[in-house]
C-alpha positions in Angstrom: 12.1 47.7 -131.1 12.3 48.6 -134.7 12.7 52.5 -135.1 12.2 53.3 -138.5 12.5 57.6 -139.4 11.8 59.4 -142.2 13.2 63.0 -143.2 10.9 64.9 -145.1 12.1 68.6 -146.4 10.4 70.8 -148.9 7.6 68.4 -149.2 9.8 65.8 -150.1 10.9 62.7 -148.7 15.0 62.5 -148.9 15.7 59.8 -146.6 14.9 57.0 -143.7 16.6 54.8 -141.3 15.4 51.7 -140.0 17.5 50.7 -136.7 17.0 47.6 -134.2 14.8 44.7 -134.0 11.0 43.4 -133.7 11.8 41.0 -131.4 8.1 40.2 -131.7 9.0 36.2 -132.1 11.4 33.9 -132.5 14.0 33.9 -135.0 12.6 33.3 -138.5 9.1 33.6 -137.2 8.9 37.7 -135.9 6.3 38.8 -138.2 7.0 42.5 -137.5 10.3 42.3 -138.5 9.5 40.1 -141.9 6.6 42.6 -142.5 9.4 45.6 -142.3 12.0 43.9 -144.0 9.4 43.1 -147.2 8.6 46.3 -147.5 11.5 48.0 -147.1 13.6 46.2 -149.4 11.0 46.2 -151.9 10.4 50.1 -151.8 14.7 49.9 -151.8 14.0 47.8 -155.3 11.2 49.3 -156.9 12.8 52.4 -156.8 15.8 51.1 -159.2 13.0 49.2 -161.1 10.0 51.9 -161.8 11.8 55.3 -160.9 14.9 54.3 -162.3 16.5 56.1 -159.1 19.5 54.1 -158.0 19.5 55.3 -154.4 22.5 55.5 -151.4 22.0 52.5 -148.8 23.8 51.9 -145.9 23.4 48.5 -144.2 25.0 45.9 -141.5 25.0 43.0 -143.3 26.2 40.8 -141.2 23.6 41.5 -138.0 21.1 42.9 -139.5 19.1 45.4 -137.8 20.1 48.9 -139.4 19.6 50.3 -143.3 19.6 54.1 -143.9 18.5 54.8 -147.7 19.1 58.5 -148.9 17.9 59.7 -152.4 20.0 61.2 -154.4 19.3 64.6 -156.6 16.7 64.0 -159.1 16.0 66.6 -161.5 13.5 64.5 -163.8 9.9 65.1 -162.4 8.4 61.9 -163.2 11.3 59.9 -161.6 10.9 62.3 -158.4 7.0 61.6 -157.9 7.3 57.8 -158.5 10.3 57.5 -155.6 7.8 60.4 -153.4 4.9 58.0 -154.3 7.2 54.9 -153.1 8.5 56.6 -150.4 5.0 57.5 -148.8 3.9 54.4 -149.8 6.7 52.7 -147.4 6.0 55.4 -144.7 2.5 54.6 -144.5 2.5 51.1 -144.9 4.9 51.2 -142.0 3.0 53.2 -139.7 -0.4 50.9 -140.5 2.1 48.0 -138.9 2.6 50.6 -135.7 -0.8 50.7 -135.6 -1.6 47.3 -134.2 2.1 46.3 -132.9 3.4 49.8 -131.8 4.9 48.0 -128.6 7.9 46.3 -131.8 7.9 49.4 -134.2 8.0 53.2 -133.7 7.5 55.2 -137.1 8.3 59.0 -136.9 8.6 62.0 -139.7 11.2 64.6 -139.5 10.6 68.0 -141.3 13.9 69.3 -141.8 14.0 72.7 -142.4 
């Protein structure tokens, strides 16, 4: 099961963690965990490319299976509502894939107070 939880404070996302594995198929041919990993690193990238945000990432490399990405302090507005506008994107593309194979991914939201 992939758990993938985003922390959202002040209206703001700041932050997710993506942990485990689809398992929905074999090795090279889990479509829940291509799906995830597309997005995911994409979002990761486009973040760099169109809100010129060079975000915090923590990943295992070498198994896979966990990536935490945390935003850091942006004080430019535009910069802040593309990565919010990536960031939702990503949360909500996600949770369409829980939709129809909730029994490989779990998608939750945090406020943090």
């Amino acid at each position: 099961m992939i758990y993938a939880k985003f922390d959202f404070k002040d209206n703001q996302y700041t932050n997710f963690t993506l942990s485990g594995h689809a398992e929905s198929g074999p090795y090279g041919h889990d479509l829940v965990c291509s799906a995830v990993s597309a997005l995911t690193i994409g979002t990761a990238n486009n973040l760099t490319r169109l809100a010129d945000v060079e975000p915090d990432l923590e990943m295992n490399e070498e198994e896979g299976g966990y990536l935490e990405l945390t935003l850091p302090e942006i004080s430019d507005e535009t910069q802040q509502q593309t990565a919010q506008i990536l960031l939702a994107s990503l949360f909500y593309s996600l949770s369409d894939i829980e939709e129809s194979y909730g029994e490989f991914i779990s998608v939750s939201r945090t406020n943090i107070l």
